[in-house]
C-alpha positions as CSV (number, residue, x, y, z in Angstrom):
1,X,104.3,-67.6,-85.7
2,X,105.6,-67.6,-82.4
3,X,103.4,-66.4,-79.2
4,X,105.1,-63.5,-79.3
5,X,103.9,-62.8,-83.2
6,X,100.7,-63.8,-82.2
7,X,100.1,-61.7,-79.5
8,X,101.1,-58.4,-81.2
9,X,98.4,-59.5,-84.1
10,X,95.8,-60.2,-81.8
11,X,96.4,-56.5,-80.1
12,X,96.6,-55.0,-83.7
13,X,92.9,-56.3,-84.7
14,X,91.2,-56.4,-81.6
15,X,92.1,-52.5,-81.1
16,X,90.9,-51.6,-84.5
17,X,87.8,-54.0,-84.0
18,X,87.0,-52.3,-80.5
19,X,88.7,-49.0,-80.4
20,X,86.5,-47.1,-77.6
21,X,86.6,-50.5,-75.1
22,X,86.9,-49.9,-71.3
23,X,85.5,-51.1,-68.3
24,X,81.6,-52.2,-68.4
25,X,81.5,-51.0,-64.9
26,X,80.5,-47.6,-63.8
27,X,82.3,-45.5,-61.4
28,X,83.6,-42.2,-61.1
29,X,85.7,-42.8,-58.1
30,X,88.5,-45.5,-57.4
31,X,86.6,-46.7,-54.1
32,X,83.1,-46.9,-56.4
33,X,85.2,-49.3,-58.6
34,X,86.4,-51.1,-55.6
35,X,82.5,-51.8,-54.5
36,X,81.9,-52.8,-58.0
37,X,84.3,-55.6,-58.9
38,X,83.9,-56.9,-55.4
39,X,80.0,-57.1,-56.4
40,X,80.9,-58.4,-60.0
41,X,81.5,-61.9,-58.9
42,X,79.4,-63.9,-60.1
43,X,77.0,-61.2,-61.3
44,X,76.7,-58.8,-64.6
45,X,78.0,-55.9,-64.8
46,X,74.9,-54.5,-66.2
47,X,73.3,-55.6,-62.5
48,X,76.1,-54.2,-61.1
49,X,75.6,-50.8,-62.4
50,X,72.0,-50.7,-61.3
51,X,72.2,-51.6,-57.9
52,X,74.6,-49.6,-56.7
53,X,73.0,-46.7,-58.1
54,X,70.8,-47.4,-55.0
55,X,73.6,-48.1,-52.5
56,X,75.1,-44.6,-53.2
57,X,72.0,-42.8,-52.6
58,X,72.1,-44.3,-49.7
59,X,75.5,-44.6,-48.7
60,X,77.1,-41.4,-50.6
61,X,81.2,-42.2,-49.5
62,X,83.4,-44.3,-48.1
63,X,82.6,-42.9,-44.6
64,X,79.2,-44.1,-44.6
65,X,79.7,-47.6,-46.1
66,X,82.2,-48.0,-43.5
67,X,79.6,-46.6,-41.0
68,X,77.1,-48.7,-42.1
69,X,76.3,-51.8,-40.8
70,X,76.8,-55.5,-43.1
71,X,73.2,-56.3,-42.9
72,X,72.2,-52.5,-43.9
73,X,74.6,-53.3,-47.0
74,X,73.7,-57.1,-47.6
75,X,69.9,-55.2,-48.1
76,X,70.4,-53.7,-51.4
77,X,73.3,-55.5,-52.7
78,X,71.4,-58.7,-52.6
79,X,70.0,-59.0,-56.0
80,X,74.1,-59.2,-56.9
81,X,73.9,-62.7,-55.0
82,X,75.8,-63.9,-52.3
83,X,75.1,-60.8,-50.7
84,X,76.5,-61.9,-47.1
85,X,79.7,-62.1,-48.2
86,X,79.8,-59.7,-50.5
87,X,78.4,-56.5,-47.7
88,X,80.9,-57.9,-45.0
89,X,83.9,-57.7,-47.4
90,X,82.4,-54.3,-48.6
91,X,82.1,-52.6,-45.3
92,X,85.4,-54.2,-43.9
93,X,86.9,-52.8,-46.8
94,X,85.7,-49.0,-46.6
95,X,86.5,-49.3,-42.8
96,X,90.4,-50.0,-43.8
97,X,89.9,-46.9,-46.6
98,X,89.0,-44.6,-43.9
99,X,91.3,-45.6,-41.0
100,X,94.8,-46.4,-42.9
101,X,94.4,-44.3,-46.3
102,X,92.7,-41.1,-45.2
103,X,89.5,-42.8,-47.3
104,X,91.3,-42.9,-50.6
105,X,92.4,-46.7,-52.5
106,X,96.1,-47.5,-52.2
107,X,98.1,-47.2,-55.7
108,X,100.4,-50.4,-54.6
109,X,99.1,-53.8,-55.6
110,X,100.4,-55.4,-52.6
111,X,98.2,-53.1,-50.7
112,X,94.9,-53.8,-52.5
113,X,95.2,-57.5,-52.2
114,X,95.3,-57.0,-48.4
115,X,91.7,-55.3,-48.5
116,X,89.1,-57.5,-47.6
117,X,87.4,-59.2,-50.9
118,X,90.1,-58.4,-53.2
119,X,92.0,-60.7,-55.2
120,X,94.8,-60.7,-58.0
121,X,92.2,-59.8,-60.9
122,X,90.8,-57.0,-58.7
123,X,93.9,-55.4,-57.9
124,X,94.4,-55.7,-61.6
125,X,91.5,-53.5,-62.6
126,X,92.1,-51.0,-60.0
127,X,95.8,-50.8,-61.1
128,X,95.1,-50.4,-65.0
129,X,92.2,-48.5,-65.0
130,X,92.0,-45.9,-61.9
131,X,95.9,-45.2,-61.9
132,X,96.5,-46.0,-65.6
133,X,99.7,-49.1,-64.3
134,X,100.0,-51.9,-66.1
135,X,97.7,-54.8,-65.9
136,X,96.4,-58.0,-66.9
137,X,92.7,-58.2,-65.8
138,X,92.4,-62.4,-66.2
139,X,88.3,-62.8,-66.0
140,X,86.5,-65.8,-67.3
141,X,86.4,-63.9,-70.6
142,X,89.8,-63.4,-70.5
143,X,90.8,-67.2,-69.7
144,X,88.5,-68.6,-72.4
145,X,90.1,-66.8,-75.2
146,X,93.1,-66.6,-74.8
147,X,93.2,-70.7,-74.4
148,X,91.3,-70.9,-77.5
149,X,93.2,-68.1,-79.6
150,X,96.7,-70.0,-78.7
151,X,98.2,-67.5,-76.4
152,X,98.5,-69.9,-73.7
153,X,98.3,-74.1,-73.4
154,X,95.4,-75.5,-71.7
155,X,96.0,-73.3,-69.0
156,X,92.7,-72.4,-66.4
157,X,94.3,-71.2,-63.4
158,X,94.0,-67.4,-63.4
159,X,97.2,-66.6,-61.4
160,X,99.1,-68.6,-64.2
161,X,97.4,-67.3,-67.4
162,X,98.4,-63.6,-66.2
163,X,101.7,-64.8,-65.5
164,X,102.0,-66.5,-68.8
165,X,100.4,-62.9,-70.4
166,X,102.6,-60.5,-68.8
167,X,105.7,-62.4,-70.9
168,X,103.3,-62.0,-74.0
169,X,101.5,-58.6,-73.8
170,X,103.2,-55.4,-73.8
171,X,102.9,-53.7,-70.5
172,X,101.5,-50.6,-71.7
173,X,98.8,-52.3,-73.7
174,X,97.7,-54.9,-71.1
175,X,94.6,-52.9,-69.8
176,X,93.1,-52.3,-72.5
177,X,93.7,-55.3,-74.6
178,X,91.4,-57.3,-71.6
179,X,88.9,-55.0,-71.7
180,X,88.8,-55.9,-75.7
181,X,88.9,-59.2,-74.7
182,X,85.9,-59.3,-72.7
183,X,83.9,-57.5,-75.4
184,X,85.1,-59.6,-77.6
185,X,83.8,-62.8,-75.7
186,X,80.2,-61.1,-75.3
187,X,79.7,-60.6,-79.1
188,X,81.8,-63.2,-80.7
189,X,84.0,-65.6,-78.8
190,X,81.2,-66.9,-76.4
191,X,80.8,-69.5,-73.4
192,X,77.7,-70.4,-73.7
193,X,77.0,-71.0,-77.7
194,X,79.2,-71.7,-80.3
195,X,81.8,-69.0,-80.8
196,X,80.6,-66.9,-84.3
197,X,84.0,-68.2,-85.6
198,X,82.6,-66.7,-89.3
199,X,82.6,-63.1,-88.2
200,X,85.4,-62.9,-85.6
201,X,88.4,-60.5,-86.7
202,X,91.0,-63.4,-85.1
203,X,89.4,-66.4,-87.0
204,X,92.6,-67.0,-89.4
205,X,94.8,-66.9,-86.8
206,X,93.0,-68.4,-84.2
207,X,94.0,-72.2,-83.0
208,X,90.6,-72.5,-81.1
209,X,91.9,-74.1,-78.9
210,X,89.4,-75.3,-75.9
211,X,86.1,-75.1,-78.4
């Protein structure tokens, strides 16, 4: 079976094993989802979702986070950890939304990795999942199984596992087929046990490469 092969399969049965999966971060606005992944790192998603709950009662659009000063931000974003950073990229960032792009997110991925905070697997998200692009979303979840499902060799870096997908993946289906991937790694294929190799859909075809 050649990568190729393999690829298509893995689509085929993650899709029918997690037919509803999408992001794990809540946000009904682009600029929401922006905050979010920036406060992601290193952080749940579930922690995400409750804390800025509290940073858009308080902070409502893009013009008040911009208005709003880093330490005022760093206050209830801390429990996200490394709140510092994370508040100064945040409010640097909504500044740029509201003085270049009329307080709306850029649809060019060139443009999002300028903002402040925002690297290729951030621009990634935003692409695929605010203005439906194609995208390969290369998390830790994402990294860990595709090295151990076979799709790529040994390869850690995530620039040049998302390289190495985009030749593998179908465009249309990259999106969707990392947000599967990341469920997939919370239930079955996990970091920090051994992977449930007896009830995981891939397990025949699987070279487990990295175990």
């Amino acid at each position: 079976m050649t990568k190729e092969e393999l690829a298509l399969d893995v689509i085929t049965r993650l899709k029918k094993e997690y037919p509803d999966a999408g992001c794990t971060l809540d946000y009904d606005n682009a600029w929401k989802l922006l905050v979010s992944v920036r406060l992601a790192a290193q952080c749940t998603d579930a922690r995400v979702n409750v804390v800025v709950e509290d940073l858009y009662a308080k902070y409502p659009d893009v013009n008040a986070l911009a208005e709003a000063s880093p330490e005022e931000i760093e206050e209830i974003v801390r429990p996200c950890g490394l709140g510092k950073s994370k508040a100064r990229d945040i409010n640097a960032c909504m500044k740029i939304l509201r003085d270049e792009y009329n307080g709306k997110v850029p649809e060019d991925f060139q443009a999002l990795l300028k903002l402040p905070g925002v690297g290729r697997k951030s621009a990634n998200l935003i692409m695929g999942d605010v203005f439906g692009k194609p995208a390969i979303v290369t998390d830790t979840h994402c990294i860990r199984l595709v090295n151990r499902i076979g799709l790529v060799d040994q390869i850690k870096e995530p620039k040049k596992v998302e390289m190495a997908l985009w030749k593998l993946i179908p465009p249309e289906e990259g999106s969707d087929f990392c947000h599967r991937l990341v469920y997939h790694g919370r239930d079955v294929c996990t970091a920090r046990t051994k992977p449930f190799c007896n009830k995981c859909c891939l397990a025949d075809i699987c070279q487990k490469n990295g175990v």
